[in-house]
NUVODREN-647818 format. One line per field, with one value per residue (C-alpha): x, y negated, z; residue in three letters. Coordinates in steps of 0.02 Angstrom, whole numbers. Example, Ala and Ser with C-alpha at 12.3 -4.5 7.8 and 13.67 -1.06 7.14 Angstrom:
NUVODREN-647818
X	(615, 684)
Y	(225, 53)
Z	(390, 357)
aa	(ALA, SER)
//
This chain:
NUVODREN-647818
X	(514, 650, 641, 767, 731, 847, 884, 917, 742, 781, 725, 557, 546, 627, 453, 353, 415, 399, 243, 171, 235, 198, 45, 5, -119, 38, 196, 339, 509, 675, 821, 1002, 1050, 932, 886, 714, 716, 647, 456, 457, 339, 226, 194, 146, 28, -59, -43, -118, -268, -291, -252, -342, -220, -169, 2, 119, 286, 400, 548, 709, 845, 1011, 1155, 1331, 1505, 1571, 1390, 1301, 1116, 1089, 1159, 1062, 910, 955, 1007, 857, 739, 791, 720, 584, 409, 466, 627, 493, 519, 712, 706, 551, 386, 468, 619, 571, 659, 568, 684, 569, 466, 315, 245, 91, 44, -5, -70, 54, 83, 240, 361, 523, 537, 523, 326, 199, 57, -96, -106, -263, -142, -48, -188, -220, -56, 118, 281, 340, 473, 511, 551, 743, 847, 805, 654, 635, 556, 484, 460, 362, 284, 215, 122, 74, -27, -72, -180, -245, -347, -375, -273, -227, -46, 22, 177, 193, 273, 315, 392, 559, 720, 884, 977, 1157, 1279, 1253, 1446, 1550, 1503, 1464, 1324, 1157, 1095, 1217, 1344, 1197, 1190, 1375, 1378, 1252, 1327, 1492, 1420, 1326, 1520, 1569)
Y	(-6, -142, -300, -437, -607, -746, -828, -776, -810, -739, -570, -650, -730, -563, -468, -590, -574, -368, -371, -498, -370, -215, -118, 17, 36, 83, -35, 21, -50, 8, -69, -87, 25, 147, 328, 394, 583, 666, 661, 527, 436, 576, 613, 429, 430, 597, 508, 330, 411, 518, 359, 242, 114, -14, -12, 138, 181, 324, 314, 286, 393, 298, 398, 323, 342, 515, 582, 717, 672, 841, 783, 587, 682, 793, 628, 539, 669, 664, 494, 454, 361, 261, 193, 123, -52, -116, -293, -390, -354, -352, -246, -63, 70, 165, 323, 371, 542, 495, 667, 578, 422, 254, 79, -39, -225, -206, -92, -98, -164, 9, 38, 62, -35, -29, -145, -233, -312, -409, -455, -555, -608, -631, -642, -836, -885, -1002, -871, -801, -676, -526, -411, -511, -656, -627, -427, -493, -619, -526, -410, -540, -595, -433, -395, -573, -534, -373, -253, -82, -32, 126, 205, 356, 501, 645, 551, 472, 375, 364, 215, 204, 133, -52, -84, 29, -50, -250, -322, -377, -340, -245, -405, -523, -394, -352, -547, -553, -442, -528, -689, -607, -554, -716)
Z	(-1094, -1088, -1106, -1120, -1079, -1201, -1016, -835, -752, -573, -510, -473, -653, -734, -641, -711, -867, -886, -828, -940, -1084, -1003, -1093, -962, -803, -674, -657, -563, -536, -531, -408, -461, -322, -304, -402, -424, -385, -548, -494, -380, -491, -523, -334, -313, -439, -350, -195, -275, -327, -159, -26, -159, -133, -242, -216, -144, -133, -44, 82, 40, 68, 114, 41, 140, 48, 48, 99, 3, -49, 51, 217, 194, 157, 345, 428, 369, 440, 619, 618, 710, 698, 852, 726, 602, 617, 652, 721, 630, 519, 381, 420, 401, 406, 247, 260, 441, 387, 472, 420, 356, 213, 301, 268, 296, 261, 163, 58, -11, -224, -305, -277, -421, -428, -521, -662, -586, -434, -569, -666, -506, -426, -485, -389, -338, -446, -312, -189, -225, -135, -59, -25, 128, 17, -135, -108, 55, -21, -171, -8, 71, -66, -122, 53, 69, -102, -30, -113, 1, 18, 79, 123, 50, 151, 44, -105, -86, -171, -159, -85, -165, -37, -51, -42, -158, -304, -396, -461, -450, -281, -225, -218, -154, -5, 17, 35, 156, 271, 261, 299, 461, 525, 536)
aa	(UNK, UNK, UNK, UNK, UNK, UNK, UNK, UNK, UNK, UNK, UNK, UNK, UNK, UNK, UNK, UNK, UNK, UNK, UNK, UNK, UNK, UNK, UNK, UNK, UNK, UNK, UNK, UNK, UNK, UNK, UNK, UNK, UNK, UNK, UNK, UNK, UNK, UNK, UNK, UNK, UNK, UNK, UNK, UNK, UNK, UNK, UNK, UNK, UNK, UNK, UNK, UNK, UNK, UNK, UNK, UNK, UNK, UNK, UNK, UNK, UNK, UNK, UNK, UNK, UNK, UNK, UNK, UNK, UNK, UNK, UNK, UNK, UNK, UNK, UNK, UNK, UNK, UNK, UNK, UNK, UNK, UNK, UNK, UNK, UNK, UNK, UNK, UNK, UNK, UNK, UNK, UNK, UNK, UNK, UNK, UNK, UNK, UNK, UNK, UNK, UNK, UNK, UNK, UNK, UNK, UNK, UNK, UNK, UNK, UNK, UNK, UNK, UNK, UNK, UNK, UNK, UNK, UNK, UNK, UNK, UNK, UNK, UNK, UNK, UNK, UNK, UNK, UNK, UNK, UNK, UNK, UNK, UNK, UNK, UNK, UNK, UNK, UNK, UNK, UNK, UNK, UNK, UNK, UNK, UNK, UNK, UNK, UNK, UNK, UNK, UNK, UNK, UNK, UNK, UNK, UNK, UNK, UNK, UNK, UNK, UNK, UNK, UNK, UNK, UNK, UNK, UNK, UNK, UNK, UNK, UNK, UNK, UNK, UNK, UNK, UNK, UNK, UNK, UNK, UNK, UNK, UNK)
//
């Protein structure tokens, strides 16, 4: 479903506000720049039940300008376990095929959870700007009350190129990266 809120609340406050209207057991949510491959959801679910985590989500699959989703999916693979994390905790490098699911302490914004985790947490409207605050935050919380996470190998999105097009996060990031040049 979509909802619209009458005022801009924040990508924090806009989370709040779906879930508070969503009616199901499993939330999920969608990025700006990234596609769901067509039963990306379905093979977390299988792999939700199976793990018996509370939260899961896939790799992602950065697709570059001019790059098929073919060749990203044959660049991503010749990463290697070792390439997990980049340069802190919560920098991971979620396109590593690890060959196997794992617990882990966080994931990137598009991961279902059970119903259950929000009926207990929400995300900090307080916290703003990227998955490196309020994503974090939200897992933070979510394994201090005990909920289990895991990174789910075999189900994957893709990551639209970050700079060929405006908008939501996309600019916030393209920003970002600009401001790091200088």
């Amino acid at each position: 479903k979509y909802f619209a809120p009458k005022r801009r609340l924040g990508l924090p406050g806009a989370r709040n506000y779906g879930i508070a209207r969503a009616t199901g057991n499993f939330i999920i949510f969608g990025e700006d720049d990234v596609e769901f491959t067509p039963d990306y959801v379905e093979t977390l679910l299988e792999n939700m039940e199976k793990e018996d985590a509370d939260i899961i989500a896939g790799r992602q699959i950065f697709v570059y300008p001019r790059e098929t989703k073919t060749a990203a999916l044959k660049r991503a693979g010749k990463l290697t376990a070792k390439q997990l994390y980049i340069c802190y905790p919560t920098d991971v490098n979620f396109s590593v095929d690890l060959g196997k699911n794992i617990s882990i302490h966080t994931l990137m914004p598009f991961a279902l959870f059970r119903r259950q985790v929000f009926d207990r947490l929400g995300y900090d409207v307080s916290i703003g700007g990227n998955y490196h605050r309020e994503e974090t935050d939200m897992y933070v919380s979510a394994l201090e009350r005990g909920f289990r996470i895991v990174f789910c190998n075999v189900a994957f999105v893709w990551h639209l190129n970050c700079l060929s097009r405006a908008g939501g996060c996309r600019t916030q990031k393209k920003l970002e990266i600009e401001w790091s040049l200088l």
